[in-house]
C-alpha positions as CSV (number, residue, x, y, z in Angstrom):
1,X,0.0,0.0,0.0
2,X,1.5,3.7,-0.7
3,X,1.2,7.0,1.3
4,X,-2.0,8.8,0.8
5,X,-1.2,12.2,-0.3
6,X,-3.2,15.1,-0.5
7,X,-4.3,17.3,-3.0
8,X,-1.8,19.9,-1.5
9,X,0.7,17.4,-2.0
10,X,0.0,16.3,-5.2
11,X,0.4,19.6,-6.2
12,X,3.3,21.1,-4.5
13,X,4.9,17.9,-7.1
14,X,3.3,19.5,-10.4
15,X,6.4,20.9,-12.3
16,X,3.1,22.5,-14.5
17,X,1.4,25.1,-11.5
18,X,2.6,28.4,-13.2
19,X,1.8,26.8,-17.1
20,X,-1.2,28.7,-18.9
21,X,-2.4,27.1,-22.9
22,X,-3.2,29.4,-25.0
23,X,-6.3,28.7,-27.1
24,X,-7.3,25.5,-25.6
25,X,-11.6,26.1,-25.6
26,X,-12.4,23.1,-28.2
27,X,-14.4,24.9,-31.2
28,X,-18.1,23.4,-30.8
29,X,-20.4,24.8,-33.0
30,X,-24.1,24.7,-31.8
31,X,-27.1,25.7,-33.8
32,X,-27.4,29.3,-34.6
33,X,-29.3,30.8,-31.3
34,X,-28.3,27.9,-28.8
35,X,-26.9,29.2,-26.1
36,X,-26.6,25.6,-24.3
37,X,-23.2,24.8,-22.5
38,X,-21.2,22.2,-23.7
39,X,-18.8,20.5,-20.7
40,X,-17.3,16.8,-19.5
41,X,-16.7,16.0,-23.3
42,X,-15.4,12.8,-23.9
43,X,-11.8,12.4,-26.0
44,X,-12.7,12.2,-29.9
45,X,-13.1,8.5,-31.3
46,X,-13.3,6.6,-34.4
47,X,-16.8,5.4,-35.6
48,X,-18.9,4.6,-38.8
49,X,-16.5,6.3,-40.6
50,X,-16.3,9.8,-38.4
51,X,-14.3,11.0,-35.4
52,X,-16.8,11.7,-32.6
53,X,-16.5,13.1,-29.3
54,X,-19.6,13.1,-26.5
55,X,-20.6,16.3,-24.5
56,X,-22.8,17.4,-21.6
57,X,-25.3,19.9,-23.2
58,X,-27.5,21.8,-20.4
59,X,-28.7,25.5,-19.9
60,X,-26.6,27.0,-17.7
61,X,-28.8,27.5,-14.7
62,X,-30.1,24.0,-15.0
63,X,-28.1,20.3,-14.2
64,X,-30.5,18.6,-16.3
65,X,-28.5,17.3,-19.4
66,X,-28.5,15.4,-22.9
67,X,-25.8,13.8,-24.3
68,X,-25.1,14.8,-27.9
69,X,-22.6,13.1,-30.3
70,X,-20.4,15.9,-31.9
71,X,-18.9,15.2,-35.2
72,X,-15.6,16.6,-36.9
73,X,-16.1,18.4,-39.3
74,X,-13.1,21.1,-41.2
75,X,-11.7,21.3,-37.6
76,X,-14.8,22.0,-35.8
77,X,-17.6,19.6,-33.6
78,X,-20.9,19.9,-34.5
79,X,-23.8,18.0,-33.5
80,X,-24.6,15.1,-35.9
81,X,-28.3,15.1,-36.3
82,X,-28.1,11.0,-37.3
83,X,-28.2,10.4,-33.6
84,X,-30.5,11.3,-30.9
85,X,-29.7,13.2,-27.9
86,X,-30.0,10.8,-24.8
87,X,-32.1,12.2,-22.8
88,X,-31.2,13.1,-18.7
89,X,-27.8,12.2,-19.1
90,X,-24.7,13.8,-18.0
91,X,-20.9,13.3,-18.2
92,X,-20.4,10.7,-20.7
93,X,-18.1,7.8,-21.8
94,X,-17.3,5.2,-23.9
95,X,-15.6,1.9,-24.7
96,X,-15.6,-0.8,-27.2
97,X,-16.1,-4.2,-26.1
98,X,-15.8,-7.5,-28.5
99,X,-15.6,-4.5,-30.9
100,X,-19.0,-2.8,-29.7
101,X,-19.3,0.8,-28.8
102,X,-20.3,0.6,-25.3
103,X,-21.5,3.8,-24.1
104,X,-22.2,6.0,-20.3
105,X,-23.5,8.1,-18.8
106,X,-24.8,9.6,-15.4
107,X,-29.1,9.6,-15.2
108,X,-30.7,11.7,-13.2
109,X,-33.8,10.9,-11.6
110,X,-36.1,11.8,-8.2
111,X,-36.5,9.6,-5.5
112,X,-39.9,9.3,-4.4
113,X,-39.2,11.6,-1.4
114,X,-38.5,14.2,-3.8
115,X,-34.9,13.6,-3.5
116,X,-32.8,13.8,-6.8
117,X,-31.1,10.8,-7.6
118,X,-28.6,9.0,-9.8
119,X,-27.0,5.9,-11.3
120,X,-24.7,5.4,-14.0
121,X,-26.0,3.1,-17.0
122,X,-24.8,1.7,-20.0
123,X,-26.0,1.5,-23.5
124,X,-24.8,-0.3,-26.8
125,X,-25.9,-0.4,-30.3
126,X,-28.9,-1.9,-31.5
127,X,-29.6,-0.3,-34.7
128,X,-27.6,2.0,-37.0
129,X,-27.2,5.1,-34.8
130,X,-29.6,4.4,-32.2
131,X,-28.8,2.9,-28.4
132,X,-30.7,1.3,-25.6
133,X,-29.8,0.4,-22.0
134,X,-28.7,-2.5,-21.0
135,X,-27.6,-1.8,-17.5
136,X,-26.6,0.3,-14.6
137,X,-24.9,0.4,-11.5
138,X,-26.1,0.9,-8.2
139,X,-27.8,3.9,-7.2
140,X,-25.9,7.3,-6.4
141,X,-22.6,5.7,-7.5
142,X,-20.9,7.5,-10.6
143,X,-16.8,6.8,-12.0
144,X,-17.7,3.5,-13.1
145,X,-15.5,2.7,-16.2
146,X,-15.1,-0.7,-18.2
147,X,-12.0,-1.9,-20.0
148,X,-11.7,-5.4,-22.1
149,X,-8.4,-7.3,-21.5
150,X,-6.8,-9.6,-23.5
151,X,-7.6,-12.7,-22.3
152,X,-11.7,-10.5,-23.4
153,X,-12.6,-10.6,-19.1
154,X,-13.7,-6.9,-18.5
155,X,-12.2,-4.8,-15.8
156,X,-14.4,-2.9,-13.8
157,X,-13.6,0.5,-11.9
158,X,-16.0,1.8,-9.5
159,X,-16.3,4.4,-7.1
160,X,-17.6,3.9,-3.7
161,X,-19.3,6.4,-1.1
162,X,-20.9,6.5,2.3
163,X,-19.9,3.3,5.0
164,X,-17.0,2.0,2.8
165,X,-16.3,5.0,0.1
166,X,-16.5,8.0,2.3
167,X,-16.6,11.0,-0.1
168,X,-15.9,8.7,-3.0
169,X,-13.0,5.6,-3.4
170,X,-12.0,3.8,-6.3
171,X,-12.8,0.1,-6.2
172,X,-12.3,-2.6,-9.1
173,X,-13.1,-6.1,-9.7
174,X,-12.6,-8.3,-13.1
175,X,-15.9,-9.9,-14.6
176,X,-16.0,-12.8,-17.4
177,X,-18.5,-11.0,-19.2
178,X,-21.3,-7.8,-19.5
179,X,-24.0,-10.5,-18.0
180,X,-22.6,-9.8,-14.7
181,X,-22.4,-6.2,-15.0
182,X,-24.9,-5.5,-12.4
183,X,-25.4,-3.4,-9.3
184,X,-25.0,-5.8,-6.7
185,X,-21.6,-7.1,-8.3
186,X,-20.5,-2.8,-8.7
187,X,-21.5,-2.6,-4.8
188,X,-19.0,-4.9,-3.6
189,X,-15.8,-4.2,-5.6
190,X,-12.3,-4.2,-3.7
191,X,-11.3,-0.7,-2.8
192,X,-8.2,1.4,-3.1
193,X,-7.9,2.3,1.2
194,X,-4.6,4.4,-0.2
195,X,-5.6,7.4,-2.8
196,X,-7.5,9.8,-0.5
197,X,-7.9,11.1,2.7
198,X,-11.6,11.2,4.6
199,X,-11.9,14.6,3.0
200,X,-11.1,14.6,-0.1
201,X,-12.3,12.0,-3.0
202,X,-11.9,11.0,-6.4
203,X,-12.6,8.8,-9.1
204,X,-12.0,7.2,-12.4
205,X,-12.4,8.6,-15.8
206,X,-10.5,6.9,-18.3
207,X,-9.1,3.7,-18.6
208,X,-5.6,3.2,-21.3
209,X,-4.4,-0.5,-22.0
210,X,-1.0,-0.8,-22.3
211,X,1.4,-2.8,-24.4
212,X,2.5,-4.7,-21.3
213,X,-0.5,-5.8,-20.1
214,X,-0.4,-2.9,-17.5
215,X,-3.3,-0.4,-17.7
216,X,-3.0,3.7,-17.5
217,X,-5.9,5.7,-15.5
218,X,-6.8,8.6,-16.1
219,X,-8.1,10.0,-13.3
220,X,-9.3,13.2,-10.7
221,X,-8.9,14.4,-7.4
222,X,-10.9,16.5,-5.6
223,X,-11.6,18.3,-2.2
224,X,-13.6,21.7,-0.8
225,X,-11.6,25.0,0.8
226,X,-12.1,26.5,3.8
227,X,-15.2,28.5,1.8
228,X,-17.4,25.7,0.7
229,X,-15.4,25.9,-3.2
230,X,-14.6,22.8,-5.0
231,X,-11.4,21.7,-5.8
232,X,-11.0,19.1,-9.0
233,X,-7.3,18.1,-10.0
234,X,-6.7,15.5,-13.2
235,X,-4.7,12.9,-12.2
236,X,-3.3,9.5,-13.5
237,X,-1.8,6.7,-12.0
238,X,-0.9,2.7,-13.2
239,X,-2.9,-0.6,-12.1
240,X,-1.9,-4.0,-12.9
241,X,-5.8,-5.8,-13.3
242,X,-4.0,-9.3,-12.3
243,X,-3.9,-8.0,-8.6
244,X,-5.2,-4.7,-8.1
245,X,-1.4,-3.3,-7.2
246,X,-1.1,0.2,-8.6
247,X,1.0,3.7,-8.3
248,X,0.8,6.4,-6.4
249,X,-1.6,9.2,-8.2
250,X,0.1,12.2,-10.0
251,X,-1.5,15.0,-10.9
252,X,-1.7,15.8,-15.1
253,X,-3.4,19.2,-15.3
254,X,-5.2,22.0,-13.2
255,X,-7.7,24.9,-14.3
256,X,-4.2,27.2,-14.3
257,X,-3.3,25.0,-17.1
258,X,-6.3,25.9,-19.6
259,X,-7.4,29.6,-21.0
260,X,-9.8,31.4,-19.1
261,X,-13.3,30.8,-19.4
262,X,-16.5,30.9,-17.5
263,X,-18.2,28.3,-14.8
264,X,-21.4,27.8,-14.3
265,X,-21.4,28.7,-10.5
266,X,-18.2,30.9,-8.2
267,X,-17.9,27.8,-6.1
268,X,-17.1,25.7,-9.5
269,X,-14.3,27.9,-10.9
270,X,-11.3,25.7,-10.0
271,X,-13.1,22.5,-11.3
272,X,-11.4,20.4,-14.2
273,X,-13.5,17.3,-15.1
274,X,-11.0,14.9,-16.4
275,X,-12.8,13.8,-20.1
276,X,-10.3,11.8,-22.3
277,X,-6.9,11.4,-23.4
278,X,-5.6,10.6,-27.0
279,X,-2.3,9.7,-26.9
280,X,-0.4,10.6,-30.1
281,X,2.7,8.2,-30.1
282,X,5.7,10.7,-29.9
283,X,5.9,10.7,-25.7
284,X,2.7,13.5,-25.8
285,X,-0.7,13.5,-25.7
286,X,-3.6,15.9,-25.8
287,X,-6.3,16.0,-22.9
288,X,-9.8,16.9,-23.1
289,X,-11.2,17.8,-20.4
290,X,-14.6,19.7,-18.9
291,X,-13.6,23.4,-17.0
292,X,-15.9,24.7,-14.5
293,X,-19.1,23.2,-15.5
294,X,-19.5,25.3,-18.3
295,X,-16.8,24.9,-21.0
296,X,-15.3,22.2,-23.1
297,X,-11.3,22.3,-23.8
298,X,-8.2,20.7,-24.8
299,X,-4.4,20.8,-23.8
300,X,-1.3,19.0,-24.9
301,X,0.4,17.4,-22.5
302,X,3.0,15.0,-21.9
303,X,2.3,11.6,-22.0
304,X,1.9,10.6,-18.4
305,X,1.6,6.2,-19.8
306,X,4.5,6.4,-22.0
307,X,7.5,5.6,-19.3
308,X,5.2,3.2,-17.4
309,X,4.7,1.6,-20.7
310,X,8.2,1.3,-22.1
311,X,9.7,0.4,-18.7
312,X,9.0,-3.3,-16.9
313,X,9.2,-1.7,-12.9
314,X,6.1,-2.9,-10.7
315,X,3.3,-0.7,-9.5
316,X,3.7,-0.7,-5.9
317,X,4.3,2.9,-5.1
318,X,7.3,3.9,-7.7
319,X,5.5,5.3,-10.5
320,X,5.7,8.9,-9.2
321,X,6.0,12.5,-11.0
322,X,9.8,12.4,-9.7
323,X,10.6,10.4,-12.3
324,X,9.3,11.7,-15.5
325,X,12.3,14.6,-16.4
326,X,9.8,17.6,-17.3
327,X,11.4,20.7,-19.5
328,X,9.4,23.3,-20.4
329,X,10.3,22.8,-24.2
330,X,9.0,19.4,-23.5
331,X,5.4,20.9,-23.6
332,X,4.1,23.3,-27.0
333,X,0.5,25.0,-25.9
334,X,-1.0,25.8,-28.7
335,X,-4.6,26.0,-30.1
């Protein structure tokens, strides 16, 4: 087990604090007169033909959200009118299992106290641009994130609250198959007791398969100040899914990092929703990412999988930032 550190920890090891992007707001173009926010994007992907990315799309003063597929198009996103906006769903993510698009998202719903609600679900293809559900976890638990393995057994994150999560823990467990994706099986998932004090949380957004069987997470952080404002880091760290051992977390970008923008509330200013990462292959990558509940944008960074993929060290607590050497020549922000 390593050290928990803190999110004042984490960041006192950022070599990145002072670093602001220039032109990092991801051009999404919404229908003339739409004055909808777009946030919590996923990272672009390949599909029937197009690169896609998912987005968030609510009224500012609202937390009730679609999902909308975004297509490239001349270097811009726009919606693609092919598929339907899924309804009462926020912060979306995707994977692709047995070669499936498997998509998430966050529903919202009221209790019948009056109480707003949520679960995460899942949907998959069942006609040529169209989705259903197929599942979901259990109720008021978000961060759950699937990855196929090579030997096709699924690995499951989860994050945990209340009597065993606190504010929110990372658990994971391995399943043969999406039969056994179900909410009893998400509510009983071995948790991380080392990533975060009782007052701060975090969760999973992301998950990277590596060329040595290892697997890259992308991750956040999180934690409130002394005035009731949140606090959302994005953060990586390594897991081997034979035995759960991992790294210590590391922080990969903070709201300093991306242009300045607008939130959707004072208390929300210093949030950054980890969305995706695309790595491109030459020890960098370019993270997408949702800023202050309000605005989708990207940043290049460097590659925080790349050493932990071309090295064959363990995971157990000596993965840190210490030993990535970080120039500032090393890093090109750009639009």
């Amino acid at each position: 087990m390593t050290a928990i550190r803190t999110c004042k920890q984490l960041m006192d090891e950022f070599p990145w604090k002072n670093l602001q992007c220039a032109n990092t707001r991801l051009p999404i173009i919404l229908p003339r007169g739409d004055t909808h926010d777009v946030y919590n994007i996923t990272s672009p992907f390949f599909y029937r033909g197009c690169q896609f990315l998912l987005g968030r799309v609510e009224r500012r003063e609202e937390e009730d959200s679609d999902i909308v597929f975004f297509k490239e198009k001349m270097g811009e996103w726009i919606p693609d009118e092919r598929f339907k906006p899924l309804s009462h769903l926020q912060d979306p993510f995707y994977t692709f299992i047995d070669g499936y698009l498997i998509l998430g998202g966050v529903q919202t719903y009221l209790e019948e106290s009056g109480k707003l609600s949520y679960q995460t679900v899942f949907l998959r293809e069942t006609e040529p641009f169209k989705f259903e559900q197929f599942a979901h976890g259990p109720d008021r638990m978000k961060d759950i994130r699937l990855l196929e393995l090579p030997d096709r057994r699924i690995l499951v994150i989860t994050r945990l609250q209340g009597k065993i999560g606190g504010r929110g823990k990372i658990g994971w467990t391995i399943l043969d198959s999406l039969k056994e994706l179900k909410p009893q099986v998400l509510s009983s998932t071995q948790v991380f007791e080392d990533q975060f004090i009782k007052e701060e949380w975090g969760g999973v957004n992301q998950l990277h398969l590596l060329r040595n069987g290892k697997v890259g997470v992308l991750s956040h952080i999180a934690n409130f100040d002394e005035k009731g404002n949140r606090h959302y880091y994005s953060t990586c760290f390594l897991l081997d899914p034979q035995n759960g051992m991992h790294s210590p977390m590391k922080i990969i970008a903070i709201r300093r990092n991306f242009e300045a923008g607008e939130s959707k509330r004072p208390d929300l200013q210093d949030v950054v929703f980890t969305g995706g990462l695309v790595r491109v292959g030459n020890g960098t990558a370019r993270l997408y990412c949702g800023v202050g509940d309000a605005e989708a944008h990207c940043i290049p960074i460097l590659d925080p999988f790349f050493k932990w993929e071309n090295t064959s060290y363990g995971v157990a607590g000596n993965a840190n930032s210490s030993e990535v050497v970080h120039t500032r020549d090393s890093i090109r922000c750009h639009g």
